[in-house]
PDBQT receptor file of N, H, CA, C and O in Angstrom, charges set to zero:
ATOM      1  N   UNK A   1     -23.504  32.064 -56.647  1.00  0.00    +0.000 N 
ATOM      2  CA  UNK A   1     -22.448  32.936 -56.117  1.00  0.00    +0.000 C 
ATOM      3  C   UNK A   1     -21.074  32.379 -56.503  1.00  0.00    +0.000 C 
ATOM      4  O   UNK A   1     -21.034  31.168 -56.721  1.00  0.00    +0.000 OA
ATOM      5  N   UNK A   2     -20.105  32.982 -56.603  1.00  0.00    +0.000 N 
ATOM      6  H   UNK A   2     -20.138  33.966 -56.425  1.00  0.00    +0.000 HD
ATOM      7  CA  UNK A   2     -18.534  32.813 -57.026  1.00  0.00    +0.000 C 
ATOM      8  C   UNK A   2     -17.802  32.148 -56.236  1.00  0.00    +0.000 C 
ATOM      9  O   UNK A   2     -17.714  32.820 -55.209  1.00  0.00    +0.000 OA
ATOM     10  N   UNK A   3     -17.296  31.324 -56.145  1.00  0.00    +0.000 N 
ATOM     11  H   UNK A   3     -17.367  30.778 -56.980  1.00  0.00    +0.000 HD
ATOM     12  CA  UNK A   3     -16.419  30.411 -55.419  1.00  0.00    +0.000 C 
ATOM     13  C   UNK A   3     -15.884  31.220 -54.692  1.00  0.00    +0.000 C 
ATOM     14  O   UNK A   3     -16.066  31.259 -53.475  1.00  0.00    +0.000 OA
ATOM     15  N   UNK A   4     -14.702  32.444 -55.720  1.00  0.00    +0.000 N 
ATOM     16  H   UNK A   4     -14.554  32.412 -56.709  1.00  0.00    +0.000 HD
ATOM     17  CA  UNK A   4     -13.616  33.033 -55.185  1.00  0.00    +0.000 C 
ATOM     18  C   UNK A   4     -14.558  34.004 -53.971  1.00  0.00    +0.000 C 
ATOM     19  O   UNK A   4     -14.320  34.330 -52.808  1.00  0.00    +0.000 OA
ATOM     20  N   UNK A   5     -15.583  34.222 -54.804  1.00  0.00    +0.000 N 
ATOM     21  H   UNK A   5     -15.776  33.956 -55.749  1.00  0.00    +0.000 HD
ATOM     22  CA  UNK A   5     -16.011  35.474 -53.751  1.00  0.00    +0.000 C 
ATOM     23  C   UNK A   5     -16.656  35.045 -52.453  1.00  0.00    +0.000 C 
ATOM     24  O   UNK A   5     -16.675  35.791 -51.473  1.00  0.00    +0.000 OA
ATOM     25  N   UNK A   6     -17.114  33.999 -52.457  1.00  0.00    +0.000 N 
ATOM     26  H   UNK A   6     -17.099  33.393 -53.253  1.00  0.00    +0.000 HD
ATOM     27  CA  UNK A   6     -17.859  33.098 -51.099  1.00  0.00    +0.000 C 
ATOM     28  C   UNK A   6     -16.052  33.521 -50.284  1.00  0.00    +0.000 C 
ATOM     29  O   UNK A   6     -15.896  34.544 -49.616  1.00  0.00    +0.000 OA
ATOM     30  N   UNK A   7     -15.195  32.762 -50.479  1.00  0.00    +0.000 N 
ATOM     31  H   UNK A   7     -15.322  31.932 -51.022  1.00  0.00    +0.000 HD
ATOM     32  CA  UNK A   7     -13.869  32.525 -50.157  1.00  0.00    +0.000 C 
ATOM     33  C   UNK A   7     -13.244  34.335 -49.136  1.00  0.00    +0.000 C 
ATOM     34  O   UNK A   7     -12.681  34.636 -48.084  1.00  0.00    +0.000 OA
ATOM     35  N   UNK A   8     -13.950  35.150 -50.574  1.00  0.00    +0.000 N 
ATOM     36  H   UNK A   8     -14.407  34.906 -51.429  1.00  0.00    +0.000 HD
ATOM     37  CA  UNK A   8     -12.991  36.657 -49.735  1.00  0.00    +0.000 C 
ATOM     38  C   UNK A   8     -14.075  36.671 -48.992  1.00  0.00    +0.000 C 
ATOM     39  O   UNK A   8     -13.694  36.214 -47.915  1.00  0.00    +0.000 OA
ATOM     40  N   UNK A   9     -15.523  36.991 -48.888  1.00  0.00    +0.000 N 
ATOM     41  H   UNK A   9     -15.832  37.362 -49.764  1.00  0.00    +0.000 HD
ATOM     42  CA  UNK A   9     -16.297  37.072 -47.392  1.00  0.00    +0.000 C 
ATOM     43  C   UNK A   9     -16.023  35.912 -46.237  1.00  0.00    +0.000 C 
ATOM     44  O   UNK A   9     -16.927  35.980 -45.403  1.00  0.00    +0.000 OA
ATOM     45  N   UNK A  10     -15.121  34.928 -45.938  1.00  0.00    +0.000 N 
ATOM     46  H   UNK A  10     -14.387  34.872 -46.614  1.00  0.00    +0.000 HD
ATOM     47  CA  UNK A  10     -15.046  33.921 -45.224  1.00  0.00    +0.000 C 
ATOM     48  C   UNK A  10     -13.464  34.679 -44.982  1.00  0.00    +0.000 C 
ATOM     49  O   UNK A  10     -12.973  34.610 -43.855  1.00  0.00    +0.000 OA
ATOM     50  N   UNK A  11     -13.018  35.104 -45.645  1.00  0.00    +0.000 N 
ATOM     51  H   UNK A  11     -13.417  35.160 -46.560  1.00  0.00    +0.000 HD
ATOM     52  CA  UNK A  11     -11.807  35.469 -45.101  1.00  0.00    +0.000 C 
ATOM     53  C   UNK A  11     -11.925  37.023 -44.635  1.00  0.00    +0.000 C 
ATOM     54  O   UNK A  11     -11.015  37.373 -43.883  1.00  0.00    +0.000 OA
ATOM     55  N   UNK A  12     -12.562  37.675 -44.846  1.00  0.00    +0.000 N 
ATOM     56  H   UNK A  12     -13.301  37.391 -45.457  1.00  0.00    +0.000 HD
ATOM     57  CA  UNK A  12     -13.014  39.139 -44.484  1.00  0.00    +0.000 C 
ATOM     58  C   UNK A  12     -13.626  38.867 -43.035  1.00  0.00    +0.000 C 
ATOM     59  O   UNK A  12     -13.303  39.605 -42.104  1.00  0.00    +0.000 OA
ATOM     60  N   UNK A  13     -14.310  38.046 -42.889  1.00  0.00    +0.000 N 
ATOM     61  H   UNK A  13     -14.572  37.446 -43.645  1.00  0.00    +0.000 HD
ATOM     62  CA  UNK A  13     -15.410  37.452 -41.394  1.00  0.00    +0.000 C 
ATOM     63  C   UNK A  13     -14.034  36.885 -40.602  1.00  0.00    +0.000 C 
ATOM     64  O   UNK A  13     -13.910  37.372 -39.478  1.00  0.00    +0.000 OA
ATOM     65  N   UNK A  14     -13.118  36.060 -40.949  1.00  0.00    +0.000 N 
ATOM     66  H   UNK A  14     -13.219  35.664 -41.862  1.00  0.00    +0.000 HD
ATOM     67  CA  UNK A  14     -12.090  36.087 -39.835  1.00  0.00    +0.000 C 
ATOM     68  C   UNK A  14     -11.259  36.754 -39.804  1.00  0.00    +0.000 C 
ATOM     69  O   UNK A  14     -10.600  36.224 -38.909  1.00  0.00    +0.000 OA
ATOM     70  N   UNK A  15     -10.431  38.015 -40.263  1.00  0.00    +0.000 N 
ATOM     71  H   UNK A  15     -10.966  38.446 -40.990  1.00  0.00    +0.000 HD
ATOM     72  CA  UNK A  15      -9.972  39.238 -40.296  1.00  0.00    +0.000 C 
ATOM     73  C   UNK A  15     -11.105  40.321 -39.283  1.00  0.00    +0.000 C 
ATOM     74  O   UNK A  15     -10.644  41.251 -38.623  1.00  0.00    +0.000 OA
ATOM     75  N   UNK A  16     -12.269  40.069 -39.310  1.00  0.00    +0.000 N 
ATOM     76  H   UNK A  16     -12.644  39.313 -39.846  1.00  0.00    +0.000 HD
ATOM     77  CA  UNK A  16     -13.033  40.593 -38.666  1.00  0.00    +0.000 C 
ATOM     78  C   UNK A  16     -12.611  40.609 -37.031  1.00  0.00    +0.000 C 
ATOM     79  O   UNK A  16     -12.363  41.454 -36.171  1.00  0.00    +0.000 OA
ATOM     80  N   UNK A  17     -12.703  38.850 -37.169  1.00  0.00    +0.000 N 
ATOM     81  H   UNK A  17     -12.904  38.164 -37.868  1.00  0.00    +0.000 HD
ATOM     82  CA  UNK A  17     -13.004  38.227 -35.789  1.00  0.00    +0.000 C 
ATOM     83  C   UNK A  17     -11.825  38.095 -34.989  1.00  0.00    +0.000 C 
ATOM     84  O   UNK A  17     -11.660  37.711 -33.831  1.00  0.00    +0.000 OA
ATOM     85  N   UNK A  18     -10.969  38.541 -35.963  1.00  0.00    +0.000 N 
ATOM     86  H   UNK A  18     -11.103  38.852 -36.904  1.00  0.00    +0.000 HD
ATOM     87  CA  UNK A  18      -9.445  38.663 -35.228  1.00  0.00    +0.000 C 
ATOM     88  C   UNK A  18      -9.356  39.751 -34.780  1.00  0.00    +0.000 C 
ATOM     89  O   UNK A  18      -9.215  39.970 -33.577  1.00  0.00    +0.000 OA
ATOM     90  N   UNK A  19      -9.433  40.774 -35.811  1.00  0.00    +0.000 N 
ATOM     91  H   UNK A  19      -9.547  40.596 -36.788  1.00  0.00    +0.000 HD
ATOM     92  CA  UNK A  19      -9.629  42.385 -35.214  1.00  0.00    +0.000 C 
ATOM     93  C   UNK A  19     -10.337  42.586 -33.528  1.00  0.00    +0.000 C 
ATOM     94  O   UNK A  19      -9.729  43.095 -32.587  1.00  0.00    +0.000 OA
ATOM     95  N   UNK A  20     -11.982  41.951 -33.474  1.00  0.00    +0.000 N 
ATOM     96  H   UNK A  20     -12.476  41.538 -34.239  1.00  0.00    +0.000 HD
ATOM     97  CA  UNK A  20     -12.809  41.735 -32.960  1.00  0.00    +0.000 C 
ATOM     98  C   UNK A  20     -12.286  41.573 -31.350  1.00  0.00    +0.000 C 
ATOM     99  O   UNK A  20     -12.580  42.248 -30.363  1.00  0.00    +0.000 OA
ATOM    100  N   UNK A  21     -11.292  40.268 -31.510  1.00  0.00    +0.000 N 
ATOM    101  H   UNK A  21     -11.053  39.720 -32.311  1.00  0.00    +0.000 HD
ATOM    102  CA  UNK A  21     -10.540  39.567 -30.200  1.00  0.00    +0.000 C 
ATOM    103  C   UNK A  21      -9.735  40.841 -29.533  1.00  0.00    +0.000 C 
ATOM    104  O   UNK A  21      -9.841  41.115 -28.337  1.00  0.00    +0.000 OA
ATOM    105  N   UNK A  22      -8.841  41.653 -30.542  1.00  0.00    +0.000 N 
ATOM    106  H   UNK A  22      -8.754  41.430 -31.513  1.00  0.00    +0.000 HD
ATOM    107  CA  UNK A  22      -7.431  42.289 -29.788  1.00  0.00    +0.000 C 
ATOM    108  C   UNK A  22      -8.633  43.341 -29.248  1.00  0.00    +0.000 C 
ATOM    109  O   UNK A  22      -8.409  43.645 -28.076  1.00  0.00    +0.000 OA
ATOM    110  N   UNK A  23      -9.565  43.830 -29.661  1.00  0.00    +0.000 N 
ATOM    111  H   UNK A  23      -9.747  43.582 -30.613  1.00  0.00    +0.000 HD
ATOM    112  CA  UNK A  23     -10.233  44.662 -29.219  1.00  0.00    +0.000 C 
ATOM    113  C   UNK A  23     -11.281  44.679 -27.843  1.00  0.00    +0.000 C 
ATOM    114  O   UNK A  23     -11.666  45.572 -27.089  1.00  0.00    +0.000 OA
ATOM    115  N   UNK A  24     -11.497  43.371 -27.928  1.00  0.00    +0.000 N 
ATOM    116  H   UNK A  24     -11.185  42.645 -28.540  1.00  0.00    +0.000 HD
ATOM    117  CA  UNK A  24     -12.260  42.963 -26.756  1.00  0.00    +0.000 C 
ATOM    118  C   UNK A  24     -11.879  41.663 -26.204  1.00  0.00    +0.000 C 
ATOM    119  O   UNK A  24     -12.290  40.763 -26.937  1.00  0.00    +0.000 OA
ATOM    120  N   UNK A  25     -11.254  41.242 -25.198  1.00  0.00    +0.000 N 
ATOM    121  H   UNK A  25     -10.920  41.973 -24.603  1.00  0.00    +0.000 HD
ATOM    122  CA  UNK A  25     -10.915  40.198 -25.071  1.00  0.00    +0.000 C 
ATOM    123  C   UNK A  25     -11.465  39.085 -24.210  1.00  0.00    +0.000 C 
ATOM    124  O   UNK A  25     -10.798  38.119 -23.839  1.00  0.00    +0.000 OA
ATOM    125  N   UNK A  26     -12.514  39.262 -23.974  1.00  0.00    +0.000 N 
ATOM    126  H   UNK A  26     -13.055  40.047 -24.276  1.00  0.00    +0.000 HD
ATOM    127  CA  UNK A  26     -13.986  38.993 -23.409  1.00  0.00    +0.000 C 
ATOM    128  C   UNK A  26     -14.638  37.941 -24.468  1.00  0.00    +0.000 C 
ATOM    129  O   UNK A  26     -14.744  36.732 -24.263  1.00  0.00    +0.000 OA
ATOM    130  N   UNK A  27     -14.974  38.498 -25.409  1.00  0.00    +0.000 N 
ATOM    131  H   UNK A  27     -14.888  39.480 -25.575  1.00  0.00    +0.000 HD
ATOM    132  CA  UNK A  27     -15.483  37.786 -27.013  1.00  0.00    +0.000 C 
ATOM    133  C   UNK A  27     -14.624  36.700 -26.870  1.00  0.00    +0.000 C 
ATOM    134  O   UNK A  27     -15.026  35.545 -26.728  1.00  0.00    +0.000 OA
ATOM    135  N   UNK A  28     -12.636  37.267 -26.926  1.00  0.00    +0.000 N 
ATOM    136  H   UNK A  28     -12.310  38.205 -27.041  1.00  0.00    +0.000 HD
ATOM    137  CA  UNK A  28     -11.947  36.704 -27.900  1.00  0.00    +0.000 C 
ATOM    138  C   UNK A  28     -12.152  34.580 -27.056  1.00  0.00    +0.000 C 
ATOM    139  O   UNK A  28     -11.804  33.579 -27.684  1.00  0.00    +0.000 OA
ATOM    140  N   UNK A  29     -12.631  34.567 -25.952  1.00  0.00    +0.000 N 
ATOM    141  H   UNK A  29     -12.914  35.379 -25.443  1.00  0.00    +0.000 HD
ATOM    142  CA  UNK A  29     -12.724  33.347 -25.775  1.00  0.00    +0.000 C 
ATOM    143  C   UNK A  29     -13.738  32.764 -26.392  1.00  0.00    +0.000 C 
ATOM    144  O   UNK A  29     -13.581  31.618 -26.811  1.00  0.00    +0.000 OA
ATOM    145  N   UNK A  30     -15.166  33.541 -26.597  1.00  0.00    +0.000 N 
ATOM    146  H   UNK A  30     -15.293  34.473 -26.257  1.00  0.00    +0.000 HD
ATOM    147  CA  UNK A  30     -16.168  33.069 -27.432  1.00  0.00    +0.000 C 
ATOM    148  C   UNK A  30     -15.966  32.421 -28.393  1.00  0.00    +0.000 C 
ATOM    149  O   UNK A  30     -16.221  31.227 -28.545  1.00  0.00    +0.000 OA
ATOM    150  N   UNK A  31     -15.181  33.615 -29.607  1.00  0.00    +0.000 N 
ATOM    151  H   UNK A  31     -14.974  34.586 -29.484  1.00  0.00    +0.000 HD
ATOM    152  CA  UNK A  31     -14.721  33.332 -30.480  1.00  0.00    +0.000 C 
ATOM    153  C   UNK A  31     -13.660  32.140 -30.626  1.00  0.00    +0.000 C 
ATOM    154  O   UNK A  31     -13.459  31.867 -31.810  1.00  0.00    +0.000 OA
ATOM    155  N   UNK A  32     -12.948  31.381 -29.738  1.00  0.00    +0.000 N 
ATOM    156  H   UNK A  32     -13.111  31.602 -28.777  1.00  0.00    +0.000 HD
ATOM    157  CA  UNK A  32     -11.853  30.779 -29.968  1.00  0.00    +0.000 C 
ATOM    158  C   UNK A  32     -12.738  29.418 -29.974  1.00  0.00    +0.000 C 
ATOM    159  O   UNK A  32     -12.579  28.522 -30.803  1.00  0.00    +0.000 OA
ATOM    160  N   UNK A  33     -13.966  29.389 -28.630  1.00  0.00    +0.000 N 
ATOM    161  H   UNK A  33     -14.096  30.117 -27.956  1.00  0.00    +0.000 HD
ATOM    162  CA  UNK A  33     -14.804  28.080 -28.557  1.00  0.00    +0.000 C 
ATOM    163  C   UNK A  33     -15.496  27.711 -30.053  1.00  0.00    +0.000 C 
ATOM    164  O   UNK A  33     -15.654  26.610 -30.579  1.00  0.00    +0.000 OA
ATOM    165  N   UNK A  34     -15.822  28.976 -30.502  1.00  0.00    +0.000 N 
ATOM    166  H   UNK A  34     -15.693  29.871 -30.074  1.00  0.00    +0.000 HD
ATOM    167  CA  UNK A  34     -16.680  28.831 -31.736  1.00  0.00    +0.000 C 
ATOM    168  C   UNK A  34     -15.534  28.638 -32.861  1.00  0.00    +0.000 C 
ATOM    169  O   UNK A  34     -15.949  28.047 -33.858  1.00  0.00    +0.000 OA
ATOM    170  N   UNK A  35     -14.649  28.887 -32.884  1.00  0.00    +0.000 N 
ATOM    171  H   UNK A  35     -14.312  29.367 -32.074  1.00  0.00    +0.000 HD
ATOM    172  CA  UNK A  35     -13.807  27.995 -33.963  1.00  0.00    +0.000 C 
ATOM    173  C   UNK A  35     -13.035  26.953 -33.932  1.00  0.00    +0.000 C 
ATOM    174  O   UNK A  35     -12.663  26.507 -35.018  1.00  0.00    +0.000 OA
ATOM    175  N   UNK A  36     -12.642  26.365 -32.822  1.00  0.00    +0.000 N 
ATOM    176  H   UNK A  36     -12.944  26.727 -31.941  1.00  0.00    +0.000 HD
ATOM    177  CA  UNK A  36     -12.839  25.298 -31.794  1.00  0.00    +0.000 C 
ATOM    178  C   UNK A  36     -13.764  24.215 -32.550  1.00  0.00    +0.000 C 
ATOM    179  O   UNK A  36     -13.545  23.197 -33.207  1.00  0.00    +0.000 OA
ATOM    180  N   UNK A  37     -14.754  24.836 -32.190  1.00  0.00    +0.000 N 
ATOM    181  H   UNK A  37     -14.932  25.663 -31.656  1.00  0.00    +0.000 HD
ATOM    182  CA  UNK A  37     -15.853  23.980 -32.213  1.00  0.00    +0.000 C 
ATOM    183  C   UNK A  37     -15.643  23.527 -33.874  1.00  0.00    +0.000 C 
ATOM    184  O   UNK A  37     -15.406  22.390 -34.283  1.00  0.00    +0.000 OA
ATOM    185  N   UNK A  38     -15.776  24.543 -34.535  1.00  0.00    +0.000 N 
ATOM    186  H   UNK A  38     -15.969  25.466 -34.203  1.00  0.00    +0.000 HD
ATOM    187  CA  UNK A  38     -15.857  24.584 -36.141  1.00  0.00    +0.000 C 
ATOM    188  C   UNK A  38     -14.946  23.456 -36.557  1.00  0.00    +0.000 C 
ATOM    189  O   UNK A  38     -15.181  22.438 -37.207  1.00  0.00    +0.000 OA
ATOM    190  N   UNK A  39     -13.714  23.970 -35.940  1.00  0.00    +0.000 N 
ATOM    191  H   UNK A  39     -13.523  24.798 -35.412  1.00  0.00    +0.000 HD
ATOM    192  CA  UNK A  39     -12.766  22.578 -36.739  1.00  0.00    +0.000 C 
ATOM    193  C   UNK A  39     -12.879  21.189 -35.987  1.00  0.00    +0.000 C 
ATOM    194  O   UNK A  39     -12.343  20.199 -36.485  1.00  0.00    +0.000 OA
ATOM    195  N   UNK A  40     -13.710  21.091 -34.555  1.00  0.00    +0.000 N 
ATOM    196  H   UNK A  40     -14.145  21.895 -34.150  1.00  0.00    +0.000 HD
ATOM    197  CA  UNK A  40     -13.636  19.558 -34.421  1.00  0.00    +0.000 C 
ATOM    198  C   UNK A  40     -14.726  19.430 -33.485  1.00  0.00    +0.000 C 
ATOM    199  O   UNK A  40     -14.545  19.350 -32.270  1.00  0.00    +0.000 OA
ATOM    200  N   UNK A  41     -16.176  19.404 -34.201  1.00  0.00    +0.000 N 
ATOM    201  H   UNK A  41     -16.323  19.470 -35.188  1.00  0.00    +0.000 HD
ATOM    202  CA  UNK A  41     -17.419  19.392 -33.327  1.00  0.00    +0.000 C 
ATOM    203  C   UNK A  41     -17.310  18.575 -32.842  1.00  0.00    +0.000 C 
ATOM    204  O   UNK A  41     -18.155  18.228 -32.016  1.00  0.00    +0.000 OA
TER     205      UNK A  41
């Protein structure tokens, strides 16, 4: 698979998950633990 293109689905998935938050803001704490987590397990 393509570097660049791995890169636009990883950036499409948090454009997602941002969208995701203003829309439900229930998730949006899920989501904040789970990237949280991502940058400092």
């Amino acid at each position: 698979m393509d570097s660049t293109n791995v890169q636009m689905v990883r950036t499409n998935k948090i454009a997602l998950a941002l969208f995701n938050v203003r829309m439900d803001p229930a998730s949006a704490r899920a989501c904040k633990c789970a990237i949280l987590g991502r940058i400092a397990p």
